[in-house]
RODO-2510 file (C-alpha; in nm, 4 decimals, decimal comma):
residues 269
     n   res          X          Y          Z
     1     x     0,2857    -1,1406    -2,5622
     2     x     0,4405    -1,3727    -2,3001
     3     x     0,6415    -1,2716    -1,9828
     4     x     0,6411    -1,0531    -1,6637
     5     x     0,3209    -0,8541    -1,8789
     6     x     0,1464    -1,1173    -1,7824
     7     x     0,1558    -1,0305    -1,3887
     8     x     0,1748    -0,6520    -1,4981
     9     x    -0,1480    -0,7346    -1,6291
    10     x    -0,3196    -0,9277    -1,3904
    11     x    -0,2408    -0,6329    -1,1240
    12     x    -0,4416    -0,3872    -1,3653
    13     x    -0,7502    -0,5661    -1,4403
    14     x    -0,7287    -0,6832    -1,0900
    15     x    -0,6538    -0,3413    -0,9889
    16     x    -1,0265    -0,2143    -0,9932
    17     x    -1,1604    -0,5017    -0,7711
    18     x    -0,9293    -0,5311    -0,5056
    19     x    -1,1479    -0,3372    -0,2626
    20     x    -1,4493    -0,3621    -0,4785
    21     x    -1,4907    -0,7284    -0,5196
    22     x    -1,7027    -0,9128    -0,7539
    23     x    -1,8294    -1,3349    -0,7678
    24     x    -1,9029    -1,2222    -1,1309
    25     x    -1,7151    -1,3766    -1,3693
    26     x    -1,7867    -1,1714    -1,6422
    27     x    -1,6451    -0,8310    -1,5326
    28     x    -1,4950    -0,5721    -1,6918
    29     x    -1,1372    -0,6380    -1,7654
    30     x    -1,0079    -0,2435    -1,8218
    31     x    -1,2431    -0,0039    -1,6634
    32     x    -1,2095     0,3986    -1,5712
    33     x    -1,0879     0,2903    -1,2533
    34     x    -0,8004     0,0435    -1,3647
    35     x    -0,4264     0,1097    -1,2965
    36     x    -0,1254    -0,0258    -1,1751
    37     x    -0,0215    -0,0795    -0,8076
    38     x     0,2516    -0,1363    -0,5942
    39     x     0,2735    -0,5158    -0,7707
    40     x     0,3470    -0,3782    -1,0818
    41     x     0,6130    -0,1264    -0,9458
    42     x     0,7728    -0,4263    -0,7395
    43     x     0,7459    -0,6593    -1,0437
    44     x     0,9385    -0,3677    -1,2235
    45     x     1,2019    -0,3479    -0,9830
    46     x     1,3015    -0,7090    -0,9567
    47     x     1,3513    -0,7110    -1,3398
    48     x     1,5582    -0,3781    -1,3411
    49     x     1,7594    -0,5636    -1,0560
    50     x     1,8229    -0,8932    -1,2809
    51     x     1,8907    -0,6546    -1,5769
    52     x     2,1558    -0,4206    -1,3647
    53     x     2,2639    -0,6222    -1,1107
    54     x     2,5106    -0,9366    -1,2000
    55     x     2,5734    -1,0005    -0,8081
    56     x     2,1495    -1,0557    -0,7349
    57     x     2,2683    -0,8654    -0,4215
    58     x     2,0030    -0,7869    -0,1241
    59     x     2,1445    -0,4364    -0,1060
    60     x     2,1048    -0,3632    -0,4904
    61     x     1,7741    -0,5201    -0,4816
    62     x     1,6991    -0,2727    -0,1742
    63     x     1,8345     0,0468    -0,3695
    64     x     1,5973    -0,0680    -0,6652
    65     x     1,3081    -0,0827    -0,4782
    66     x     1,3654     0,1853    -0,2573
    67     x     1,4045     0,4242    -0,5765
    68     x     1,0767     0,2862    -0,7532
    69     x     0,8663     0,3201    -0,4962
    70     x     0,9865     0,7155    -0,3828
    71     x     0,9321     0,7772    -0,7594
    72     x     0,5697     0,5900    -0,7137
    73     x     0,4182     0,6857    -0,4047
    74     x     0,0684     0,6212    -0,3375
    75     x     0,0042     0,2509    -0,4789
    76     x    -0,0872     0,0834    -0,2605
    77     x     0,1525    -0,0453    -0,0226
    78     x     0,1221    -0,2711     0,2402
    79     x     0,1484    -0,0356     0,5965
    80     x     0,4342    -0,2504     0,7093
    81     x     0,5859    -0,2334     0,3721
    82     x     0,5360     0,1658     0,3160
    83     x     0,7394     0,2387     0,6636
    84     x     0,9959    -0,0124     0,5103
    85     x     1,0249     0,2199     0,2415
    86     x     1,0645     0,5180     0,4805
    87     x     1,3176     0,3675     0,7175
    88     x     1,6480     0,5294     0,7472
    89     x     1,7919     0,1958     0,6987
    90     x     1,5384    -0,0697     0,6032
    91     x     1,5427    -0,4417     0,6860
    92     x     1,3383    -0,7425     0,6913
    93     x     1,0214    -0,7436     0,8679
    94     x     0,9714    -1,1378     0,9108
    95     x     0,6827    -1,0781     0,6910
    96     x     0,4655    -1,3810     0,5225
    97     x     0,2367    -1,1460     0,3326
    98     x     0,2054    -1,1672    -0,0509
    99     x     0,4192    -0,8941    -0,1213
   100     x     0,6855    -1,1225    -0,1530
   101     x     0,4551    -1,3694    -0,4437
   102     x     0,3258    -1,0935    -0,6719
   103     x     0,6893    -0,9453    -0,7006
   104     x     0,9078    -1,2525    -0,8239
   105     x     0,7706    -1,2896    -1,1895
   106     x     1,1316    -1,1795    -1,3092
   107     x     1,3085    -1,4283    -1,1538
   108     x     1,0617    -1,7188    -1,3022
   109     x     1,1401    -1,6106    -1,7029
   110     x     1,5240    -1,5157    -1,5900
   111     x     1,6102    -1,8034    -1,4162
   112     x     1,7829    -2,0710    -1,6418
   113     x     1,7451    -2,3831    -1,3411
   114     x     1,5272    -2,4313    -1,1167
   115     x     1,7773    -2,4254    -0,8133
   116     x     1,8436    -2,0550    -0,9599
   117     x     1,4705    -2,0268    -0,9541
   118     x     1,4477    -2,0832    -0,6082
   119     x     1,7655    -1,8909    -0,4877
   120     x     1,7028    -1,5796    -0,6871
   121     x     1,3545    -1,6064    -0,5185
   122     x     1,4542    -1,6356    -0,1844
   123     x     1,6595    -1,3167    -0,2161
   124     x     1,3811    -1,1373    -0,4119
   125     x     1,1513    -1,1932    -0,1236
   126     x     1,3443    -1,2035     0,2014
   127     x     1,4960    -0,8313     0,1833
   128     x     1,1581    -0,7980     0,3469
   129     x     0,9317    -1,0933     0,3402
   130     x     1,2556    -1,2893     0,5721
   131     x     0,9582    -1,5531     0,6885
   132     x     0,9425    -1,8667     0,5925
   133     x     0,5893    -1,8691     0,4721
   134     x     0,7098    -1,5346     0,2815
   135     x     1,0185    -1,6682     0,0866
   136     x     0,7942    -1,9965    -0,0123
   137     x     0,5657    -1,8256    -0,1346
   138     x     0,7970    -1,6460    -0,3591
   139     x     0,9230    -1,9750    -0,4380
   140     x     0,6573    -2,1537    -0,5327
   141     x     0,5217    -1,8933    -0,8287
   142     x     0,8724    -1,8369    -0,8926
   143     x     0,8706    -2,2224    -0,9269
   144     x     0,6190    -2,2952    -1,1140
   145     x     0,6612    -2,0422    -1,3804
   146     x     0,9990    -2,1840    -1,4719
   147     x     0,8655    -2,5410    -1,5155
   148     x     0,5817    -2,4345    -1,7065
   149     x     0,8494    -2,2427    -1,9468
   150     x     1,0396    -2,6073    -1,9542
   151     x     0,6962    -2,7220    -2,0873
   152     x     0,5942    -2,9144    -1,7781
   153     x     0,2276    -3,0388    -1,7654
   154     x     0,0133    -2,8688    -1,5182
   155     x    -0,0399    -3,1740    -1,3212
   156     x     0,3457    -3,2028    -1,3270
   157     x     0,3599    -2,8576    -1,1887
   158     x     0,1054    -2,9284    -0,9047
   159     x     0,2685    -3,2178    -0,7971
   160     x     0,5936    -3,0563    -0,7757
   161     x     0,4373    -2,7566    -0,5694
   162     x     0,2633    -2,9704    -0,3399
   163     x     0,5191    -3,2119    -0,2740
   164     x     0,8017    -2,9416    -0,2451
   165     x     0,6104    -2,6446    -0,0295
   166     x     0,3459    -2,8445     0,0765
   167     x     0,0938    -2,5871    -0,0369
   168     x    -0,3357    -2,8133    -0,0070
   169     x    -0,3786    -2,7905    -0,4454
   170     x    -0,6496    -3,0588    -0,4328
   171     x    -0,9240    -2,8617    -0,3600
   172     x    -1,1029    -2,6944    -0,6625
   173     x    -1,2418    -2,3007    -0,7386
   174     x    -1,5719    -2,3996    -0,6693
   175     x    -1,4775    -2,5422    -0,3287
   176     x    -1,2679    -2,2816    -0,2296
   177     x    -1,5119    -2,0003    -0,3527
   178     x    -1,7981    -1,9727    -0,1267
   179     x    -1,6144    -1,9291     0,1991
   180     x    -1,3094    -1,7649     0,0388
   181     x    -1,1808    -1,3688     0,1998
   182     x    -0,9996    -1,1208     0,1606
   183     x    -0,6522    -1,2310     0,2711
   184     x    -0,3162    -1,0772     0,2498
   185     x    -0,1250    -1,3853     0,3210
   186     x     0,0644    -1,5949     0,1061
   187     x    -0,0506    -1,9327     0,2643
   188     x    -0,4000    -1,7574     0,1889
   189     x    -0,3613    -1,6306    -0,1581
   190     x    -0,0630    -1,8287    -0,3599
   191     x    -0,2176    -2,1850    -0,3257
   192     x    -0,5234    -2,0396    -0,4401
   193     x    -0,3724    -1,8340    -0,7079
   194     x    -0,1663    -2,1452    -0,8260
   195     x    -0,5675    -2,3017    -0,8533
   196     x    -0,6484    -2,0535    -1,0464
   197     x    -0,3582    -2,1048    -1,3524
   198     x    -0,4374    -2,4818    -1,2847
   199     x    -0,8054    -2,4792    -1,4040
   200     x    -0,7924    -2,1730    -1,6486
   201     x    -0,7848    -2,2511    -1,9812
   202     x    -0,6004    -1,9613    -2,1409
   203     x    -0,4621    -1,6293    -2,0003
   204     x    -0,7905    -1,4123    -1,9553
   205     x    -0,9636    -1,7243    -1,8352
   206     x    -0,7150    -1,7353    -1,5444
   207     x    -0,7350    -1,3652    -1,4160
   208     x    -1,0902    -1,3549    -1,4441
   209     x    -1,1467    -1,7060    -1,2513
   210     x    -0,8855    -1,5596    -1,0016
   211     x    -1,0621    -1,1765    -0,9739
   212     x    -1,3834    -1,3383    -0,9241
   213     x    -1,2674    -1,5117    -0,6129
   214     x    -1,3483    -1,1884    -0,4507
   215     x    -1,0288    -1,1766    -0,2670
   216     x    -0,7450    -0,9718    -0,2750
   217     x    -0,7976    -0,9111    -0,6729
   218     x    -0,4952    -0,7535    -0,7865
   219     x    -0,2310    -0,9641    -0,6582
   220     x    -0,4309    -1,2957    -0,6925
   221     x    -0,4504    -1,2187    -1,0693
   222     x    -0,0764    -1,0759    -1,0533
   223     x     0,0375    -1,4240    -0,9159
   224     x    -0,2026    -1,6614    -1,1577
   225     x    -0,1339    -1,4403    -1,4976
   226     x     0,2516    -1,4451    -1,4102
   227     x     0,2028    -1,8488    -1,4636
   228     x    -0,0276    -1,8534    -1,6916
   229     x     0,1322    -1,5648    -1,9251
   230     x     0,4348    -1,8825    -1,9470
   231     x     0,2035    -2,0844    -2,1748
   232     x    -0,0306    -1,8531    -2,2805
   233     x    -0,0004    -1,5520    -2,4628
   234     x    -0,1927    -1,2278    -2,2882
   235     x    -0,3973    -1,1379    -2,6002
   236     x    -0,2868    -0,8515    -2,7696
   237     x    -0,6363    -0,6169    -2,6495
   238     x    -0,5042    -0,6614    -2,3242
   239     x    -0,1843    -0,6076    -2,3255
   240     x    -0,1990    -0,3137    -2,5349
   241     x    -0,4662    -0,1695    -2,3161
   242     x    -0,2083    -0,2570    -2,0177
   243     x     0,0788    -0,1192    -2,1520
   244     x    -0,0837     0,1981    -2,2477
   245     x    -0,1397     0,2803    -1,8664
   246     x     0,2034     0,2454    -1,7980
   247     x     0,4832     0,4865    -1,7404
   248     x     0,7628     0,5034    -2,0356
   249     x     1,0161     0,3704    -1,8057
   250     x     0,8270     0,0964    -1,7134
   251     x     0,7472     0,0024    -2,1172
   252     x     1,1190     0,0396    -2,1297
   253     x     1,2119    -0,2109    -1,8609
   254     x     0,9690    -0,4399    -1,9568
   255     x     1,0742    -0,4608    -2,3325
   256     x     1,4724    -0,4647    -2,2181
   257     x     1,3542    -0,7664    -2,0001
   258     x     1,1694    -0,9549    -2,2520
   259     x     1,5114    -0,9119    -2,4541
   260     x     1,7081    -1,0256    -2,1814
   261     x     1,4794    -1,3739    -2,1446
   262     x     1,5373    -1,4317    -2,5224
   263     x     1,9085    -1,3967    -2,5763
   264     x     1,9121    -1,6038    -2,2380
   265     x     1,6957    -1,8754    -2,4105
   266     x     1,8808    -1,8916    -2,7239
   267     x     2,2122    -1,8919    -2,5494
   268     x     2,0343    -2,1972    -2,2865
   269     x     2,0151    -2,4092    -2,6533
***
């Protein structure tokens, strides 16, 4: 299976590590303590909004979200985020925090040019994430999942990343390992996230290189497996485990979404 699963995914093997890190690359994918977080219920709500919403409005996008996460409490939200979600009337914080990265799968696989790529992310991220370190990192993983669906190498892909958001790809896992923290940024967790689909060599290779970074698990893995699930298919163990953890709306959504992609592909031909 290809697609938006592939971030789904990466949030709930990630899930169990976020404040329980591990340097072990050999961890357990799906544990007792696996689940989804507020990256998967995000993720979901930027594909309902795609599916529902022909404008891409803010406001729509803002109902969406608002709805999914009343109807999800307790996942995990950011604390700037979770008053966002109980404001009276909510608007942008100016955030740069990688809210705004694990989100945008949707737009990546929906998108059918890369300038629609990059607007649909900006509006995906900036109903809250409104800085400019926030809507690039949206960007870029919006980004580079749409040229890695057009086929583009990887070293095409980095050099379109770096050159475009000027995000530092040259330095490898191993350098960026020893030193690397917990960090909720996205200048702190997308270039390294990006690393992480660049050096994997299929999907599970890419989560675990990116959980094993001992940062901020879930959403690192959320970010890489939305890339890498654009080449590679999640294997079926996993995302059957995945999917089984999820509620029936969200298997809904995410099977009306994959639908969407396809008739959009075959239509693009």
């Amino acid at each position: 299976m290809k697609g938006i699963i592939g971030a789904i995914a990466g949030d709930v093997i990630g899930s169990a590590y976020e404040f329980n890190p591990t340097r072990d690359y050999d961890f357990e994918l799906i544990t007792p303590r696996s689940t989804f977080t507020d990256d998967t219920v995000l993720t979901i709500a930027n594909a309902i909004w795609l599916l529902e919403d022909e404008q891409h409005s803010h406001d729509a996008l803002v109902k969406i979200m608002l709805d999914l996460c009343h109807r999800y409490p307790d996942r995990g939200y950011g604390g700037r985020f979770a008053r966002w979600i109980h404001d009276g009337d909510p608007q942008p914080y100016n955030s740069f925090g990688n809210g705004s990265a694990m989100r945008v799968s949707p737009v990546g696989y929906y998108a059918q040019t890369l300038d629609e790529a990059l607007e649909l992310a900006k509006i995906s991220a900036e109903v809250t994430h409104n800085h400019p370190e926030g809507i690039k990192g949206a960007q870029a993983t919006a980004a580079a999942i749409f040229l890695a669906r057009q086929g583009k190498t990887k070293l095409e892909i980095r050099d379109y990343v770096t050159q475009t958001f000027n995000y530092d790809l040259s330095r490898t896992l191993e350098e960026i390992r020893p030193t690397f923290t917990f960090d909720e940024t996205c200048q702190r967790t997308v270039p390294e996230a990006i690393t992480c689909f660049l050096e994997g060599k299929d999907y599970e290779d890419v989560v675990r290189l990116s959980v094993a970074l001992a940062g901020d698990a879930d959403t690192i893995a959320a970010i890489a497996g939305s890339i890498s699930s654009a080449v590679d298919e999640v294997p079926n163990e996993i995302a059957q485990a995945v999917i089984a953890l999820l509620s029936e709306e969200f298997c809904t959504t995410l099977l009306r979404f994959n639908e969407l992609v396809a008739k959009r592909d075959k239509a693009a031909l």
